[in-house]
N, C-alpha and C positions, 0 to 999 in steps of 0.2 A: 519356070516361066521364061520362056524365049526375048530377046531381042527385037520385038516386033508387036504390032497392037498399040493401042494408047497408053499403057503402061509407060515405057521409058519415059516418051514425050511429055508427059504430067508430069512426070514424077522430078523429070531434071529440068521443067517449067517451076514448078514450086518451091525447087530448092532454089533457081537461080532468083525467084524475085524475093524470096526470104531472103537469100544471103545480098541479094543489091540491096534489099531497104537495109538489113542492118548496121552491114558494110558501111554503107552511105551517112545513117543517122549516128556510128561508133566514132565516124571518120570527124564528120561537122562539128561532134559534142568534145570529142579527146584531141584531133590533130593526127591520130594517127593513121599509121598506113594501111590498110587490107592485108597486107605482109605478115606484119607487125600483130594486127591483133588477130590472128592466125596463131601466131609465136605465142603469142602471149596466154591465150585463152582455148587451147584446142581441144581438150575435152566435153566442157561446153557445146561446145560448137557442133564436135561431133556428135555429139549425143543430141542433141537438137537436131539435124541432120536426118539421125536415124529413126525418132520420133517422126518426123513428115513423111519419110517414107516409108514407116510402116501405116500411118494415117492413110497415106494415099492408097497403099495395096488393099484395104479390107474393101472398100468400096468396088471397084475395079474385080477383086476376086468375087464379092459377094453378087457379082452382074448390074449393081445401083446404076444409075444412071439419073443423079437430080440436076434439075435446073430450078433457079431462081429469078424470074424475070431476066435481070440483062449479065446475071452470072450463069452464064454455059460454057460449055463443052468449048466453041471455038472462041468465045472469050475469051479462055483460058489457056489457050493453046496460043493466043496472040500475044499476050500479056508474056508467058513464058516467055517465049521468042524474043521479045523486048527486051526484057530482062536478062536472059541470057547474053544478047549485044552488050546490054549496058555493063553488067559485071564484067564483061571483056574491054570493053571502053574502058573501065573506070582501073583496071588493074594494067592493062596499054598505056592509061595516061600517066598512070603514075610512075614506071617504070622509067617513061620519057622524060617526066619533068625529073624524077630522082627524090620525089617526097610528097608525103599526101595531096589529094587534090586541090584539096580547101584548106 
C-alpha cells in the first residue's frame, strides 16, 4: 500500500487522538511527562499502536465505508488533525516549560 489515499491520514488521525487522550489522562492522573511514560511503558504502547492500525487497515482494505450520523469520514479527518496539533502542543509545552503540563 502506497503513501497516498486515506489510509495514512486515518490512520495517523487515530493514532494521534489515542495517544493525545491517553497522554493527556496519564499526564493529569500520574504528573508525568509524555517523555516519561514513553520511557516507562513502551511495549504497551506500542503494541496498542499496532492494534489500531491494523484495526484501521481491514476496513480501508475490505473497501467499507460506514457512517454513523455525525461520525464520518470528514469528522474524522478533522478530529485527527486536531489531535495531531495537540499531541504536538502538548509535547512543545512541555519541553518549554521543562516538566509536565499539569
Amino acid at each position: 500500500m502506497a503513501f497516498s489515499g486515506p489510509a495514512p491520514e486515518i490512520i495517523n488521525g487515530r493514532l494521534a487522538m489515542l495517544g493525545f487522550v491517553a497522554a493527556l489522562a496519564a499526564e493529569l492522573k500520574t504528573d508525568t511527562s509524555v517523555v516519561k511514560q514513553l520511557s516507562q511503558e513502551p511495549t504497551l504502547i506500542s503494541l496498542t499502536f499496532v492494534l489500531f492500525i491494523a484495526a484501521s487497515l481491514v476496513p480501508i482494505v475490505a473497501g467499507k465505508k460506514d457512517s454513523l450520523g455525525p461520525f464520518n469520514e470528514t469528522a474524522e479527518l478533522i478530529n485527527g488533525r486536531a489531535a495531531m496539533i495537540g499531541f504536538a502542543s502538548l509535547l512543545i509545552a512541555e519541553v518549554v516549560k521543562g516538566s509536565p503540563l499539569f
